[in-house]
BALUMSE-997499 format. One record per residue: z, x, y of N, C-alpha, C in turn. Coordinates in steps of 0.05 Angstrom, whole numbers, padded with zeros to 5 digits, always signed. Each point is the difference from the previous one (the first is absolute). Example, Ala and Ser with C-alpha at 12.3 -4.5 7.8 and 13.67 -1.06 7.14 Angstrom:
+00156+00264-00114+00000-00018+00024+00000+00018+00024;-00014-00007+00021+00001+00016+00024+00014-00015+00022;
This chain:
+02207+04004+02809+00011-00012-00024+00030+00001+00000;+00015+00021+00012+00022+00004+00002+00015-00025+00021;-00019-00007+00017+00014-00026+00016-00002-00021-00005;-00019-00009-00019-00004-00024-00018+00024+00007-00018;+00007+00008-00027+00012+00006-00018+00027+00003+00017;+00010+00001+00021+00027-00006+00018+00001-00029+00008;-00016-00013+00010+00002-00019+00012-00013-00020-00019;-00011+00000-00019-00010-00025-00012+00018-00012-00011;+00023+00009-00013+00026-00018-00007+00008-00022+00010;+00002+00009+00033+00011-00014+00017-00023-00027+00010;-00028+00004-00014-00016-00016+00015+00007-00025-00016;+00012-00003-00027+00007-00027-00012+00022-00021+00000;+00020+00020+00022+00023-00012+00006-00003-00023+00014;+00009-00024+00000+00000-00018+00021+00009+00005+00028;+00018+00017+00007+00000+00004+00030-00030+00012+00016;-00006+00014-00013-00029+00016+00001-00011-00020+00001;-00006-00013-00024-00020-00024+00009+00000-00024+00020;+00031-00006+00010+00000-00025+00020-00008+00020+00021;+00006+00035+00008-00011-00004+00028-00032+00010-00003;-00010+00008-00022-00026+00000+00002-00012-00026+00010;+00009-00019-00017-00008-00032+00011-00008-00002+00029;+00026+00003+00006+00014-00002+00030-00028+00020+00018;+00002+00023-00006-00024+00020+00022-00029-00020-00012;+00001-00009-00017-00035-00009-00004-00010-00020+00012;+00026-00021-00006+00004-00028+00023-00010+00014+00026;+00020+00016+00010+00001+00008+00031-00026+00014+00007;-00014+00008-00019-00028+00010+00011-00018-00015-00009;-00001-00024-00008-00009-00021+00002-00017-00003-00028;+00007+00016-00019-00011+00006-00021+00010-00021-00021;+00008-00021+00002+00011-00019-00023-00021+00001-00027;-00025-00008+00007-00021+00003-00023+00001+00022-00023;+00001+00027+00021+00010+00022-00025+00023+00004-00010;+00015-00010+00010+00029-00005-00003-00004-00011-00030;-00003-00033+00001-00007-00016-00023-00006+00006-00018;-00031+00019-00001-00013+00018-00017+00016+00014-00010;+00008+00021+00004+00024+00014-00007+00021-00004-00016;+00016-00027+00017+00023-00013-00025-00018-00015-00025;-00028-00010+00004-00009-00006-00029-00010+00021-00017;-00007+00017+00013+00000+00021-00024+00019+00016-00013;+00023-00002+00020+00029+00002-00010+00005-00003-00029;-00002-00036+00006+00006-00019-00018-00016+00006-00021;-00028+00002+00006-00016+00006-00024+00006+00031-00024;+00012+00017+00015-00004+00025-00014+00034-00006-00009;+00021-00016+00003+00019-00003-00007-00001-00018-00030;-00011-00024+00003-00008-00016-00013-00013+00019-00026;-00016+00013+00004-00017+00012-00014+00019+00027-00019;+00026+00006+00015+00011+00015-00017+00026-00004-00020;+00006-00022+00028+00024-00020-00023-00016-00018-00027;-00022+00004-00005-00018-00023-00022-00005+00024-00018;-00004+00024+00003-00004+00015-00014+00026+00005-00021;+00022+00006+00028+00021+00008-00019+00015-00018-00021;-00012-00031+00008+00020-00017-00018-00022-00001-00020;-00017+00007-00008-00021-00009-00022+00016+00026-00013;+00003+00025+00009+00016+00022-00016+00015-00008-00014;+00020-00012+00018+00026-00007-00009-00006-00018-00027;-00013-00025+00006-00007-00020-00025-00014+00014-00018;-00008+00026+00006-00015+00008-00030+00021+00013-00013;+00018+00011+00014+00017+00015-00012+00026-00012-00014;+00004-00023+00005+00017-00022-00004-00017-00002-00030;-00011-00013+00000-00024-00009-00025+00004+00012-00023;-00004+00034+00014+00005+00016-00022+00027+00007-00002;+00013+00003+00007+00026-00007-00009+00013-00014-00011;-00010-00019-00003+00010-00032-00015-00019+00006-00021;-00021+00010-00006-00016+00003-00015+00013+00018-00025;+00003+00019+00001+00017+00029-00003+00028-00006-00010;+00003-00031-00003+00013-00010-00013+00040+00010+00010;-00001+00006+00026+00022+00009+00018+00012-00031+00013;+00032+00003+00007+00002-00026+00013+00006+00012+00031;+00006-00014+00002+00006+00009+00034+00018-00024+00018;+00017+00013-00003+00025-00013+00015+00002+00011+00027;+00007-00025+00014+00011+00000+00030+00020+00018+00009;-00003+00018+00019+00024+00020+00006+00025-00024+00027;+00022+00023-00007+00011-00020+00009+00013+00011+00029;
């Protein structure tokens, strides 16, 4: 756990990810490769949708709550 919890940081960086690419290509693995970047996509997708429905609820109530809310500058 201690070498996961070191190195998983680094697994979302894009340098990390072009040469993972790169070794999957080269071992001829493109398919799981693919797999991989769509579930990427999917568990990304899935957390950026969460957080903006937050955000719009919290907006809502805010405006609700009868607050204004001005642009910082």
């Amino acid at each position: 756990l201690a070498a996961i919890a070191t190195y998983a940081p680094y697994a979302v960086r894009r340098d990390f990810i072009s040469w993972a690419a790169l070794a999957f290509v080269a071992l001829d693995a493109s398919a799981l490769l693919f797999a991989g970047l769509v579930l990427g996509g999917i568990v990304t997708f899935t957390i950026v949708a969460i957080d903006h429905v937050k955000l719009r609820r919290l907006l809502r109530s805010i405006v609700r709550g009868g607050q204004i809310l001005e642009p910082s500058s």
